[in-house]
C-alpha positions, 0 to 999 in steps of 0.5 A: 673239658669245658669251651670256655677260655680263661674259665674253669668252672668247677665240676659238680658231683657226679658224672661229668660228659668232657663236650670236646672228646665224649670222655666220662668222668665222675667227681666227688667233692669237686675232685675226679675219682681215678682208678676204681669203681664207682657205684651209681645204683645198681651198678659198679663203673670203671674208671681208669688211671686219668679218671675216664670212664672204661665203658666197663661195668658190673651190673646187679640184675635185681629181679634174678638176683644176679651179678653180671660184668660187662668188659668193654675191653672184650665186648662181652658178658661176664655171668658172675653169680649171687655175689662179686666178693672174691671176684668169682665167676662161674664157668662151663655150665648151663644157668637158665637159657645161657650156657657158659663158656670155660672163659664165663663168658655168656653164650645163648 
């Protein structure tokens, strides 16, 4: 992670760029947080079995009130609803310019 032979600094809470492969990780307390989200503001981040940063995210979108789910995994947008409880997301209907596919995938 760090370029620096024989030393192993302590991460800091946070996000954390590895310098060598561009990976993100996030610590609390000094330790990596693995499998889960993790919510920095608004925003719910991903984070895999060995910590790293899935590129994928919910996002509230304060002023429609709206959840949204980026998947990097199919590089798309999920149009989630008021809420993310449950995981539910709403499908093959038309909500204000987008229309959404049977998947709940975000369509103009």
């Amino acid at each position: 992670m760090f370029n620096v032979v024989g030393i192993t600094p302590t991460p800091r809470n946070g996000w954390v760029q590895d310098e060598d492969s561009g990976n993100w990780y996030y610590y609390l307390n000094g330790i990596r947080q693995t499998n889960q989200w993790i919510q920095t503001g608004n925003t719910y981040y991903e984070v895999d079995s060995t910590g790293v940063w899935t590129g994928s995210y919910y996002f509230f979108d304060d002023i429609t009130q709206t959840w949204y789910w980026w998947d990097n995994s199919t590089k798309r947008w999920y149009y989630m609803g008021t809420s993310i409880a449950g995981g539910k997301m709403s499908y093959s209907t038309k909500i204000d310019l987008y229309q959404l596919a049977s998947t709940s995938i975000l369509m103009n």
